[in-house]
ZAMARGU-4260 file (C-alpha; in steps of 0.2 Angstrom, whole numbers, plus 5000, padded with zeros to 4 digits):
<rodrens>
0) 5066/4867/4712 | 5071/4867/4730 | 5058/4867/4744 | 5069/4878/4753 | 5064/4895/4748
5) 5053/4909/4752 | 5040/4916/4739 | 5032/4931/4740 | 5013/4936/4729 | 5007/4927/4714
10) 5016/4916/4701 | 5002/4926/4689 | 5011/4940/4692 | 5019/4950/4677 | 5035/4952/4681
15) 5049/4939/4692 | 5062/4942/4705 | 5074/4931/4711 | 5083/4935/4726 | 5102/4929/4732
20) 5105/4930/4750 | 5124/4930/4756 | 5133/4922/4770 | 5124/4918/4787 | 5108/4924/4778
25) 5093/4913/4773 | 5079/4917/4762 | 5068/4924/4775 | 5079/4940/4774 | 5073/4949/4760
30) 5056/4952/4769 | 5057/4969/4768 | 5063/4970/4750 | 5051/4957/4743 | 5037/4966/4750
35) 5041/4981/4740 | 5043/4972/4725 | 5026/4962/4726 | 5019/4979/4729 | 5025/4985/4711
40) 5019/4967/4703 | 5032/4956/4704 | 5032/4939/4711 | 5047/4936/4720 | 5056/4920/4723
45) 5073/4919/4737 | 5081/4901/4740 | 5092/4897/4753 | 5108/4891/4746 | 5118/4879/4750
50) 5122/4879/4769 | 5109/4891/4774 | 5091/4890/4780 | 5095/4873/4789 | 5103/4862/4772
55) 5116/4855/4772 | 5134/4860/4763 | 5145/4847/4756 | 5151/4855/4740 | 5160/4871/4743
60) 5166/4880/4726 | 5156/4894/4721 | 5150/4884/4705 | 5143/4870/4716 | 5132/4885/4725
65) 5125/4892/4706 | 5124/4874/4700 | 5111/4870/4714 | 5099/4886/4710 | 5099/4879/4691
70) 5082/4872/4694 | 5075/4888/4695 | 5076/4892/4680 | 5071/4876/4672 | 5055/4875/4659
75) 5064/4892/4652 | 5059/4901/4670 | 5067/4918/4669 | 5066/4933/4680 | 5066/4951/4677
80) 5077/4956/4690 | 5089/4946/4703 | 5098/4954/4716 | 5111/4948/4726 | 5121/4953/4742
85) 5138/4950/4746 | 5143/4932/4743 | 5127/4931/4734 | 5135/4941/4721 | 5146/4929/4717
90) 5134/4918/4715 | 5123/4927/4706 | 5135/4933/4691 | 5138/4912/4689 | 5121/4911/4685
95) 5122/4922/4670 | 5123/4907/4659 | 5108/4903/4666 | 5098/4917/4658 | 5091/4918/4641
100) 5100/4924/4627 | 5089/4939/4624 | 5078/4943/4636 | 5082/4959/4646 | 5089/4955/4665
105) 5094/4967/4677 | 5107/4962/4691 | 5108/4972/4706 | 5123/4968/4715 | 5125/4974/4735
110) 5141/4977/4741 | 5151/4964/4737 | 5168/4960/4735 | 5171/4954/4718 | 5190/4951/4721
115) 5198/4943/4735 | 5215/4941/4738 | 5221/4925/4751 | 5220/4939/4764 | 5205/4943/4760
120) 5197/4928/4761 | 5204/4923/4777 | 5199/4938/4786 | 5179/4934/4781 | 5182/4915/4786
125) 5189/4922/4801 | 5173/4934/4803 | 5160/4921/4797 | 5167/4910/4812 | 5165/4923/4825
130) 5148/4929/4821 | 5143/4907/4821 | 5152/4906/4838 | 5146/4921/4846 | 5129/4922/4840
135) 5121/4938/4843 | 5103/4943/4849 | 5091/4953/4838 | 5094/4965/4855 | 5111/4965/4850
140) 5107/4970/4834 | 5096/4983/4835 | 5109/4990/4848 | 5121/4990/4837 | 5113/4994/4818
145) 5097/5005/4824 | 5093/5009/4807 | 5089/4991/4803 | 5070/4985/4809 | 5066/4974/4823
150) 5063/4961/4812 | 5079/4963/4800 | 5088/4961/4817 | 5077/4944/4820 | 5079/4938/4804
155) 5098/4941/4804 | 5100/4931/4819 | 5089/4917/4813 | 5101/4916/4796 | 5114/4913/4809
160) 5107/4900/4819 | 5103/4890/4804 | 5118/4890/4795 | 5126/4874/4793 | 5147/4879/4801
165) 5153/4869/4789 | 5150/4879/4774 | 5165/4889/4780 | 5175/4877/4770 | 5169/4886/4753
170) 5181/4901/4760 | 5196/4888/4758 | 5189/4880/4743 | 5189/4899/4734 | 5207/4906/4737
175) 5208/4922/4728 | 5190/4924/4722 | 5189/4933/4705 | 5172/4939/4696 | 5182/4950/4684
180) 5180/4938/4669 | 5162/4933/4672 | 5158/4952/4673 | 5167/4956/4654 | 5158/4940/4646
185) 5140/4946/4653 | 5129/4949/4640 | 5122/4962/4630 | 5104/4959/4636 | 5110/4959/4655
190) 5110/4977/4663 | 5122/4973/4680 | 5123/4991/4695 | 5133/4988/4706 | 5129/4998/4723
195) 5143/4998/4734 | 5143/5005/4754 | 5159/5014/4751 | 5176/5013/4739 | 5181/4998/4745
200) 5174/4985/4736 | 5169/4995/4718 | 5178/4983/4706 | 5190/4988/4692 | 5183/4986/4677
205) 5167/4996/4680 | 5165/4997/4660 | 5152/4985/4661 | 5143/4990/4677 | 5132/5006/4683
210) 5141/5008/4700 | 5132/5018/4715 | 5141/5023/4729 | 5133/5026/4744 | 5138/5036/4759
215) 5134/5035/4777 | 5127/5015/4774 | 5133/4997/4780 | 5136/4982/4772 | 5119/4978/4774
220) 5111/4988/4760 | 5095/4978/4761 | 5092/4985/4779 | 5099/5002/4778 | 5092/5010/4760
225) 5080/4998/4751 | 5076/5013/4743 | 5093/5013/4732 | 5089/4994/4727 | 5072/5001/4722
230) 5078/5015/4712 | 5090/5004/4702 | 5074/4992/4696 | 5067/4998/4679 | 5048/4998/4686
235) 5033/5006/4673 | 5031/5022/4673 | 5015/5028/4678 | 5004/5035/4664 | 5000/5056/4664
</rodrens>
């Protein structure tokens, strides 16, 4: 496993999260989300991927990025719920073959864009390269997005400042992204929502995926209404 990751409570604990951060993010970001989940008795587990969190990128496909994370789930580690964000998402739905065969997962997918046309993709290159070059301020931030916390806006700048400028070359590496096929083969066993910040990005074939959408919230779901991604984990239910 990676040294480059953020854990949050006890390995003991019952229950395992694992946590994919998208582009410009590092591990650190799920702060506020990890601390709810280690509240309900999870133990949670973010890594940085591949050009984030100050490593270094040198193979760009979205299979390289999944292909690095396969340590952790070595000596049959699983976890009982991952969540991923944005380009995270891609790379979470190329872990599922990963996972074991039978035990429940769930997958909570944040706003995502599951298929991208050449357009597409080179308009996020184009904003990934503006957001490295003109690397805004928590101030900024919290002018900008005040429903996010002072230190969602910190740690949103620190993803920034540690990304590695060359992992913009995955955008040309991935023309015309498609998730469409690794949604239909998911298994049985994996329950997958899908909780989008407007119509945009809801894929096609929704058969397959509990979608949410949510109104009056950013891409940043995380920052905005952890309380959806909450909601969307199966947690115990208190005894009467």
């Amino acid at each position: 496993m990676s040294n480059s990751a953020s854990q949050w409570g006890f390995p003991t604990a019952p229950r395992r999260a694992l946590l994919i951060h998208g582009t410009t993010m590092c591990s650190s970001s799920w702060e506020g989300i990890a601390q709810r989940l280690v509240a309900e008795g999870f133990f949670v587990v973010a890594p940085n991927l591949l050009g984030h969190g100050g490593r270094r990128c040198t193979n760009y496909r979205i299979s390289d990025f999944a292909e690095d994370l396969r340590p952790y789930f070595a000596t049959d580690t699983s976890y009982d719920v991952i969540i991923g964000h944005s380009f995270g998402c891609l790379v979470t739905l190329s872990l599922l073959p990963f996972l074991p065969k039978t035990k429940e997962t769930t997958i909570i997918l944040l706003d995502a864009a599951l298929e991208l046309t050449e357009q597409k993709v080179e308009h996020f290159e184009n904003m990934v390269s503006e957001w490295t070059t003109n690397v805004k301020t928590a101030e900024e931030h919290m002018a900008e997005n005040p429903a996010w916390s002072r230190r969602d806006c910190v740690l949103r700048t620190l993803g920034v400042t540690m990304f590695d400028r060359n992992t913009i070359k995955a955008f040309r590496k991935n023309m015309s992204w498609s998730a469409s096929g690794l949604l239909k083969n998911a298994p049985p066993n994996v329950k997958i929502t899908f909780l989008a910040a407007g119509q945009e990005n809801i894929p096609r074939d929704t058969e397959r995926l509990n979608v949410k959408v949510l109104t009056g919230i950013g891409h940043w779901i995380q920052y905005e209404c952890p309380d959806a991604i909450m909601d969307a984990i199966p947690l115990p239910r208190a005894k009467l």
